[in-house]
C-alpha positions in Angstrom: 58.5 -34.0 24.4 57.3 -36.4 21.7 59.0 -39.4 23.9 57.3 -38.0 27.2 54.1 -37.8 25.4 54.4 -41.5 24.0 55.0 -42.9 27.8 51.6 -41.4 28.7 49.5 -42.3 26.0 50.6 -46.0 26.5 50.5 -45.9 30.1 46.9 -44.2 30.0 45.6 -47.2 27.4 47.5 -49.8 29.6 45.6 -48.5 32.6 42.2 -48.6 30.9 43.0 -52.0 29.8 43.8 -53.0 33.3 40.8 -51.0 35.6 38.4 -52.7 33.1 39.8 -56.7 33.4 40.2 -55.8 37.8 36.6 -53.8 38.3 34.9 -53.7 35.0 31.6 -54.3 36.0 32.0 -52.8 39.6 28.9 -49.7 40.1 30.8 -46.1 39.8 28.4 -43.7 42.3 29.8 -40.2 42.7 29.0 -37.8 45.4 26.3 -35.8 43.8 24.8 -38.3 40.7 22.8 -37.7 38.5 20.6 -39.3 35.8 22.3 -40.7 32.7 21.3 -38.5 30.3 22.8 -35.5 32.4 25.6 -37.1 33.1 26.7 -37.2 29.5 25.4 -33.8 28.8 27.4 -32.9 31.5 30.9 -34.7 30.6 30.2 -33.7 26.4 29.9 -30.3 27.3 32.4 -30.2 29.5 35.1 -32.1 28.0 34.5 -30.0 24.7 35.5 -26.1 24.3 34.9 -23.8 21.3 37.4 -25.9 19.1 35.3 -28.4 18.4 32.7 -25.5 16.8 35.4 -23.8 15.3 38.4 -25.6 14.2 37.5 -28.1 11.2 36.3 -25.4 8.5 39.8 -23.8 9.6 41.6 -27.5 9.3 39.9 -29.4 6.5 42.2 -28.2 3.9 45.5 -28.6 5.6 44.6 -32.2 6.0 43.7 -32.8 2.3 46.8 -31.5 1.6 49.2 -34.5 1.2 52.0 -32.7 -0.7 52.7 -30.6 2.3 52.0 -33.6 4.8 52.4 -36.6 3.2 51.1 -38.1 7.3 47.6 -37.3 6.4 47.6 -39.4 3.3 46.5 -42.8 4.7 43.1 -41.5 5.4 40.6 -38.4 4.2 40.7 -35.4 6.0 36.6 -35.6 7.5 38.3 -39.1 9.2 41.1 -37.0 10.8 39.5 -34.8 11.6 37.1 -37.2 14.3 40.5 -39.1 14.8 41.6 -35.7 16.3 38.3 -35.3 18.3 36.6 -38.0 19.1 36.4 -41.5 20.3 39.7 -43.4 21.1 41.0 -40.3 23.0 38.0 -40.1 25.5 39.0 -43.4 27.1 41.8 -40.7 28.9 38.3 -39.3 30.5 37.2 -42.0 31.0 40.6 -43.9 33.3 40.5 -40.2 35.3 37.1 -40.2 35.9 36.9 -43.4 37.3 40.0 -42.7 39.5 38.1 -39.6 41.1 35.3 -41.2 41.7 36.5 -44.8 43.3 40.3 -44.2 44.2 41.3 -41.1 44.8 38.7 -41.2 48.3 41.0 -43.8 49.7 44.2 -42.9 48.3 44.1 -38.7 48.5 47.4 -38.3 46.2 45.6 -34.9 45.1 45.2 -33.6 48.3 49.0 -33.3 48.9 50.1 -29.7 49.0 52.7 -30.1 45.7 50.4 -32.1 43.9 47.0 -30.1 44.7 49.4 -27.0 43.4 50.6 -28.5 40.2 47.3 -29.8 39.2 45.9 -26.3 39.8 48.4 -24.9 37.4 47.3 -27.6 35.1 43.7 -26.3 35.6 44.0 -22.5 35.8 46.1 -22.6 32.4 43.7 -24.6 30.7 40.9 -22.2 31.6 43.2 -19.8 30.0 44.1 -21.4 27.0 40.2 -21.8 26.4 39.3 -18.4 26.2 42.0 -17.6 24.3 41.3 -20.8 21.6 37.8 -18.4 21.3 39.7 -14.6 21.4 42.0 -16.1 18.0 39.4 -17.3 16.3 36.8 -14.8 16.4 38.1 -12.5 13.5 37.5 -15.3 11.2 33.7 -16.4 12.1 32.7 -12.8 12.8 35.1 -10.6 9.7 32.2 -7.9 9.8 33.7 -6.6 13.3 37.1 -6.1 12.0 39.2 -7.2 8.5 38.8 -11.1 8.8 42.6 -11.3 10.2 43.5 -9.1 13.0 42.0 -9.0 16.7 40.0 -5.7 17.2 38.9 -4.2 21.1 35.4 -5.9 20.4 37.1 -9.5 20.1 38.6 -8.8 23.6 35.4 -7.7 24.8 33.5 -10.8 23.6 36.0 -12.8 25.3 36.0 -11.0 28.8 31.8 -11.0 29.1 32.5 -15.2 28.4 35.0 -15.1 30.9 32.6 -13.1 33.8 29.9 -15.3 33.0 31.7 -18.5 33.2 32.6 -17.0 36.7 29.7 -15.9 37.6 28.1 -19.1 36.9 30.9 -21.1 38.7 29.4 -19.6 42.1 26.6 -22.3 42.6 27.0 -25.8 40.9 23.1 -25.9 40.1 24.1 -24.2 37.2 25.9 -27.3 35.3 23.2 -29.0 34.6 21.2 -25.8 32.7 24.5 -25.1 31.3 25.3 -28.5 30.3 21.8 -29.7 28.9 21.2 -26.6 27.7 24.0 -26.2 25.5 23.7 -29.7 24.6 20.5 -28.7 23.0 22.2 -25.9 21.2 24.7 -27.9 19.6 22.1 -30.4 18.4 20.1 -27.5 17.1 23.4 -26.0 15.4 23.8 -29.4 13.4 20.0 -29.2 12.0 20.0 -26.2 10.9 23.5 -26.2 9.2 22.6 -30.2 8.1 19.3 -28.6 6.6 21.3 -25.8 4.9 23.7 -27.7 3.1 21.3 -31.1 2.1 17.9 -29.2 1.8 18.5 -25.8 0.2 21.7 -27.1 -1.7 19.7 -29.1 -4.0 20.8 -32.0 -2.4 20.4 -35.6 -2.3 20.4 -36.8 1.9 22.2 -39.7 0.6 24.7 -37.5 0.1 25.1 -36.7 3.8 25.4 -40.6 4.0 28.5 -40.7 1.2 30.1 -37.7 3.2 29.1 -39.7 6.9 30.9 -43.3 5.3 34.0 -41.8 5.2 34.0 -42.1 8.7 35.2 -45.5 8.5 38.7 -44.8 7.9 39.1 -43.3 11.0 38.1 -46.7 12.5 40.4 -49.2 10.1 43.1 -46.9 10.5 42.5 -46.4 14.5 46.0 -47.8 15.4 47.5 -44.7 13.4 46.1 -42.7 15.9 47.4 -44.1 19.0 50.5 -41.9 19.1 51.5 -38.4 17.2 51.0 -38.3 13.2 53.3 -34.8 13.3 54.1 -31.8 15.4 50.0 -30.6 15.3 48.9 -33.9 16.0 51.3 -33.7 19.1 49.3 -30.6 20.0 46.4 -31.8 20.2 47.2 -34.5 21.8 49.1 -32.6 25.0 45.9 -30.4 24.8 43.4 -33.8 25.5 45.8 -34.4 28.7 45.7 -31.4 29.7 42.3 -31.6 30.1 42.2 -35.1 31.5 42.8 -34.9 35.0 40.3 -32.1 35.6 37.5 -33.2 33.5 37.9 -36.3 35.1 38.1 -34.9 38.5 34.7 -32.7 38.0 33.3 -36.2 36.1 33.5 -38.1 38.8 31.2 -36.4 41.0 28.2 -37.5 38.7 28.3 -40.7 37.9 24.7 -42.1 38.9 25.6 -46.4 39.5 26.7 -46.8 35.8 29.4 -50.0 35.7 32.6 -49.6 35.0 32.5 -50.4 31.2 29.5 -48.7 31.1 31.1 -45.7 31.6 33.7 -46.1 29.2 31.1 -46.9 26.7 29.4 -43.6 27.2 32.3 -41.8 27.5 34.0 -43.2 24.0 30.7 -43.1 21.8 27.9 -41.1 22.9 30.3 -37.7 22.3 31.3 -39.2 19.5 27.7 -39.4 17.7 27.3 -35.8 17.4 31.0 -35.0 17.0 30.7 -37.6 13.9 27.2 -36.0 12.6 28.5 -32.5 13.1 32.0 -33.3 11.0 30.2 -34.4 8.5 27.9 -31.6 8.0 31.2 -29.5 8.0 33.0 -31.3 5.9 30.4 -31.2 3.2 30.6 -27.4 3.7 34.3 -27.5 3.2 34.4 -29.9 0.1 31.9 -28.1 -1.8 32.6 -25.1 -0.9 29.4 -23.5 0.6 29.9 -20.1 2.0 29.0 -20.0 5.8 29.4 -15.9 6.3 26.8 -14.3 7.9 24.4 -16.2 10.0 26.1 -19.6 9.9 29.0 -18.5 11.4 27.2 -16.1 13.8 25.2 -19.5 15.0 28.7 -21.3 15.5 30.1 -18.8 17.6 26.9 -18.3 20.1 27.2 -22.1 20.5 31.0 -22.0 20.4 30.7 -19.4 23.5 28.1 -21.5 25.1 30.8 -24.1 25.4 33.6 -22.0 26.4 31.2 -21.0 29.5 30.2 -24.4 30.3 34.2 -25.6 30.2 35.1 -22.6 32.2 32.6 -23.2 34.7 33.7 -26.6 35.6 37.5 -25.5 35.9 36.6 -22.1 37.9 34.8 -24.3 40.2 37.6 -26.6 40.3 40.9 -24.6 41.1 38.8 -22.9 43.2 37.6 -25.3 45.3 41.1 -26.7 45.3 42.5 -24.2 46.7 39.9 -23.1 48.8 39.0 -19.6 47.1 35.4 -19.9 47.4 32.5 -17.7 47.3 31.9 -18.6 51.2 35.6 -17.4 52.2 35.9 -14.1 50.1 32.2 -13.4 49.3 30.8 -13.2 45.7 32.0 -9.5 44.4 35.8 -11.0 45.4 35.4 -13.9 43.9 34.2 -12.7 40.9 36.4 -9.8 40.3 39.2 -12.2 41.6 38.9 -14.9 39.0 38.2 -12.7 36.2 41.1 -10.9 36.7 43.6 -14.4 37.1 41.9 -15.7 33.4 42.0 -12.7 31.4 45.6 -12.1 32.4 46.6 -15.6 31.9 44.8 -15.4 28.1 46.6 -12.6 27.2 50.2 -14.5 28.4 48.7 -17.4 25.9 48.1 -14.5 23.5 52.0 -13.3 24.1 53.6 -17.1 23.6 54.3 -17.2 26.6 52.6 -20.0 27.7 52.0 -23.1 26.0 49.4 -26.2 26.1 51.9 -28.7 25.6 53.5 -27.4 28.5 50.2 -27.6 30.7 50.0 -31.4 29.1 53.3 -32.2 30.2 52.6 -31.7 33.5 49.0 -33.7 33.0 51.3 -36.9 32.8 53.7 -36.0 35.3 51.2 -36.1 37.5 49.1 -39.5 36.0 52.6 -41.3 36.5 53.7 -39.8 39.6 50.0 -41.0 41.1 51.1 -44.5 39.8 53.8 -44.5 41.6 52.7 -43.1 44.5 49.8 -45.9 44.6 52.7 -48.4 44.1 54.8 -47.6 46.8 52.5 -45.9 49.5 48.9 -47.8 48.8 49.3 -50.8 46.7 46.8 -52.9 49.3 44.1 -50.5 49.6 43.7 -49.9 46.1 44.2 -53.7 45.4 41.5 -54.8 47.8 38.8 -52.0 46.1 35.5 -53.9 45.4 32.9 -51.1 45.3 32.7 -47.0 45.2 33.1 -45.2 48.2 30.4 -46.1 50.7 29.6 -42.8 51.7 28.5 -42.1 47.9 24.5 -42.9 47.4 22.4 -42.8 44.1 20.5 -39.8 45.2 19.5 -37.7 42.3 18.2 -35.2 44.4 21.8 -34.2 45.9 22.3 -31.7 43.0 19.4 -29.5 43.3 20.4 -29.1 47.2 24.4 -28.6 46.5 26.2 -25.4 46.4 
């Protein structure tokens, strides 16, 4: 697996490297833009599930602790943390976004029947593996509704009303951008109020948050440690970003509004990475001082954690299921609904089970990047070659997304 996963990640960087050099500053337009600002709400939203809200208080001492893994010892554990999360590894956004919006229209690899069914697999058990990222970690940001360890009935409930929301939502796409600026709002609200918490009301300095924020740079003198797997968990999370890749890419592509081509690469590589950097920070200073976040802390991470997990779910509901052709139009709503909650809350319990895995779901995320590659080689290597602008049928109308379905 490690081997498989290694051929992807140079692949993916070597087919940045080349889309930039061939159409670099060519105008990406998808088929509903929008304005900038949404755009990235939309893909940082999006592209992020309750992990990013809930994983580093959990990780932050496993890093620091080099006896164990002696991997982690080139860099702090804040710095690992963002390697982990942020930056380098939303270029693979980035190269599937911009194959959505400019190549797939003339090269349809996606639209044949094996491939549209593998990369709905890829999609429908990532939606899974979402919810259930939120079901496992409940019990330790909410302890008062159960022992702190153990999943209790109100966990599963929690998860299933995320689940029908995200559903429910899926049914009309107006609701991406108030989901996505909304909870981009949220999340920048979250990082105040936990920055004022620790830097105000701990007695203080704000140069302090600056020390904690500087240790950032290691992440970025050390990035070519980062290119392929530090360990077994770094593997992980590295299946887990492809996973996500082709369909956040996919859903992506459909609202770039006449960025360039580095453009969006810039956007996508460091206006996520901003808050993800501020928001480490804040968390890390939690972790190495050791402030308690019980009560309402935690309680505020997991309302924006869930806001997340509905946004994500959203864009993937909407995805399979237009994929597939399982839409509110052909079934009706109360089908559809029932329907899709049923297929996700099964498919989190399997995750819950072992039975399924992420890496797995990554696995096939490549298979699919490499076969495309070699189906463009063989099948379309002169139409793709030839590609000077976006589609023509795509216009900057900024209007399209308030009339869509």
């Amino acid at each position: 697996m490690t081997i498989w996963l290694s051929i992807g990640i140079l692949f993916t960087f070597a087919a940045i490297a080349f889309v930039i050099y061939r159409w670099g500053n060519m105008k990406c337009i998808g088929v509903t833009p929008v304005r900038n600002f949404t755009f990235i709400a939309i893909l940082f939203t999006s592209g992020l599930d309750v992990g990013l809200i809930m994983f580093p208080l959990t990780e932050f001492a496993g890093y620091a602790d080099i006896a164990s893994s002696p991997e982690y010892g080139f860099s702090n554990p804040l710095a690992i943390e963002f390697g982990f999360w942020a930056f380098f590894i939303w270029a693979f956004y980035f190269l599937t976004c911009f194959y959505f919006c400019v190549i797939e229209p003339r090269v349809k690899f996606f639209e044949i029947s094996l491939i549209k069914f593998i990369n709905n697999l890829v999609i429908i058990g990532t939606c899974a593996f979402t919810a259930y990222l939120l079901l496992t970690n409940l019990p330790w940001y909410l302890p008062g509704l159960g022992d702190g360890e153990t999943l209790v009935g109100s966990f599963y409930l929690i998860v299933f009303l995320v689940i029908a929301a995200a559903v429910y939502s899926s049914t009309n796409i107006r609701y991406v951008k108030i989901l996505s600026l909304g909870s981009s709002w949220l999340f920048l609200a979250l990082i105040a109020i936990m920055w004022a918490g620790a830097f105000l009301t701990d007695n203080s300095s704000v140069g302090e948050f600056f020390t904690t924020f500087a240790l950032l740079g290691d992440y970025f003198t050390n990035l070519h440690r980062f290119v392929l797997p530090l360990n077994d968990y770094h593997e992980f999370y590295l299946f887990w970003w492809f996973a996500w890749s082709i369909m956040i890419g996919q859903f992506t592509a459909r609202f770039v509004g006449g960025m360039r081509t580095y453009q969006v690469l810039a956007a996508m590589m460091i206006f996520p990475s901003i808050p993800i950097a501020v928001w480490f920070s804040v968390l890390y200073y939690y972790s190495a001082n050791a402030i308690p976040t019980a009560g309402f802390y935690n309680l505020a991470m997991v309302i924006v954690g869930v806001t997340f997990v509905i946004n994500s779910l959203d864009s993937l509901v909407r995805l399979y299921t237009d994929n597939l052709n399982l839409t509110v139009l052909r079934f009706g709503k109360t089908r559809y609904i029932i329907g899709n909650i049923a297929l996700l809350s099964g498919l989190t319990l399997l995750f819950k089970l072992d039975f399924l895995q992420i890496q797995w779901v990554g696995a096939l995320a490549i298979a699919l990047i490499l076969g495309c590659f070699g189906y463009i080689l063989k099948t379309h290597y002169r139409k793709v070659a030839d590609i000077e602008r976006s589609p023509k049928a795509n216009k900057i109308d900024f209007t399209k997304i308030e009339l869509a379905n």
